[in-house]
C-alpha positions as CSV (number, residue, x, y, z in Angstrom):
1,X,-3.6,24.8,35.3
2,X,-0.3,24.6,32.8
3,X,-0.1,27.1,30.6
4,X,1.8,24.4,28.3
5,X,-1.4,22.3,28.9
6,X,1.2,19.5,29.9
7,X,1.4,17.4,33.3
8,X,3.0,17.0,35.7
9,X,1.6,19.9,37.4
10,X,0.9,20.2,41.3
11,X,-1.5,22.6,42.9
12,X,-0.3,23.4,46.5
13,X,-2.8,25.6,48.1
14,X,-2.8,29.0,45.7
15,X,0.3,27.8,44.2
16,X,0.4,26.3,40.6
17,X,3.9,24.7,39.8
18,X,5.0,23.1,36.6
19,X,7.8,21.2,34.7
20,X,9.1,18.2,36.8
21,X,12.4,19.3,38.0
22,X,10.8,22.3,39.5
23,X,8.3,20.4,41.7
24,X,10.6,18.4,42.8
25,X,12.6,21.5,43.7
26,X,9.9,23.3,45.3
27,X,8.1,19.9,47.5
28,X,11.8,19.3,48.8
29,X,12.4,23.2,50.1
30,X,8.8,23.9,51.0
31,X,8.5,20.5,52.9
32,X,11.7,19.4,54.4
33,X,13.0,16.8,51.5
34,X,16.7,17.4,52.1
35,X,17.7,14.0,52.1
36,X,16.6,14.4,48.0
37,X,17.7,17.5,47.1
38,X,20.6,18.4,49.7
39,X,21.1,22.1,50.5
40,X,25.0,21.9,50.5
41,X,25.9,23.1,47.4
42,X,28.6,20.3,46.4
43,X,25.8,17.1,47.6
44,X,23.1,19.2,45.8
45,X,25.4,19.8,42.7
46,X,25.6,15.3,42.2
47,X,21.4,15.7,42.2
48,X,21.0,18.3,40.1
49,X,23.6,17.0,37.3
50,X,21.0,13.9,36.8
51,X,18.4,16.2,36.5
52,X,19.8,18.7,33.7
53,X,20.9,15.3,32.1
54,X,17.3,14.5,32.1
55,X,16.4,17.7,30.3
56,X,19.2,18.2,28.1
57,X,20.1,14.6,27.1
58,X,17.7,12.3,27.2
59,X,13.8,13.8,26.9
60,X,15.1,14.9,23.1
61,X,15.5,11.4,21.9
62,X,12.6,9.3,24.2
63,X,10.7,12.1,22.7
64,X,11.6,11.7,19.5
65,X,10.8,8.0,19.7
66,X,7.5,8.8,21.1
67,X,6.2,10.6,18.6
68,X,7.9,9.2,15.9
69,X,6.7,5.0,16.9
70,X,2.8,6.2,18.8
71,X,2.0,9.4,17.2
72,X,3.0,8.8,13.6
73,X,1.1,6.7,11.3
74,X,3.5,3.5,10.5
75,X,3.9,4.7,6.6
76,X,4.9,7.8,6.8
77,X,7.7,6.4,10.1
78,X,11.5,7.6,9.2
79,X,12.8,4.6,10.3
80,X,16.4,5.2,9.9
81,X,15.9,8.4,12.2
82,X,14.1,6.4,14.4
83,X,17.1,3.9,14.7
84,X,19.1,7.0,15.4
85,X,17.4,8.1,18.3
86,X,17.1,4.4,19.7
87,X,20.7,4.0,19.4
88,X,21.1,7.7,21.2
89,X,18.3,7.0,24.1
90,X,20.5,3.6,24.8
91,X,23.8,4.8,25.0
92,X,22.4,7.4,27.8
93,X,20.5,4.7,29.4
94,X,23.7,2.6,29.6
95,X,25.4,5.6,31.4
96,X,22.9,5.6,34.2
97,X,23.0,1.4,34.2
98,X,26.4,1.9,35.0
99,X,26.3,4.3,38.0
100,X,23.5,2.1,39.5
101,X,25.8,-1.2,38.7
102,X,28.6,0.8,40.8
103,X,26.1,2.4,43.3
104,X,23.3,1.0,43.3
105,X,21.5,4.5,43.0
106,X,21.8,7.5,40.6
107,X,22.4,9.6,43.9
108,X,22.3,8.7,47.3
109,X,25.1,9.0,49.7
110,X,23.9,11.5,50.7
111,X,20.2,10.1,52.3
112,X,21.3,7.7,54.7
113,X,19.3,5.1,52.6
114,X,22.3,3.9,50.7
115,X,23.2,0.1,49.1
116,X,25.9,-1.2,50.7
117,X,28.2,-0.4,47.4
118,X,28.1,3.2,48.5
119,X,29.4,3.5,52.3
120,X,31.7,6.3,51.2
């Protein structure tokens, strides 16, 4: 049903959607997810952000660690790229280990299901 040949992919009725961000997206709008993707443009804009981050931050180098540890033969590993990209993937995984240290969630005060960190 991808054209990419890729999951995820969700089939709702004729509808064929791709690319995760999308889905989410489209479920939300077509089926009444505000509380996850907000329609006030400021609330919406603190979801979104952690998304693109997603997409333009941290697929390249979990990706590159993928292929380069599972999908490539252990002699013919670039190990010192591969340290690279570890080093890269943590120091975007420690940003979002600090927002949920201070908030408990990525995003949320927005959803009425916040931590108690984030009354604001």
């Amino acid at each position: 049903m991808n054209p990419n040949g890729l999951v995820p992919t969700v089939k709702d009725g004729d509808l064929v959607i791709w690319e995760s961000n999308t889905i989410m997206r489209y479920l939300c709008a077509a089926y009444g997810g505000v509380a996850l993707h907000p329609t006030d443009p400021a609330q919406r804009s603190h979801v979104e952000r952690w998304m693109d981050c997603q997409l333009s931050r941290l697929n390249a180098p979990l990706a590159a660690l993928l292929r380069g540890y599972y999908r490539t033969p252990q002699a013919q590993r670039d190990f010192p790229t591969l340290v690279r990209y570890r080093a890269e993937a943590i120091a975007l995984w420690e940003i979002v280990e600090r927002q949920l240290d201070a908030h408990g969630v990525t995003v949320g005060a927005y959803t009425g299901a916040m931590c108690p960190k984030c009354r604001t």
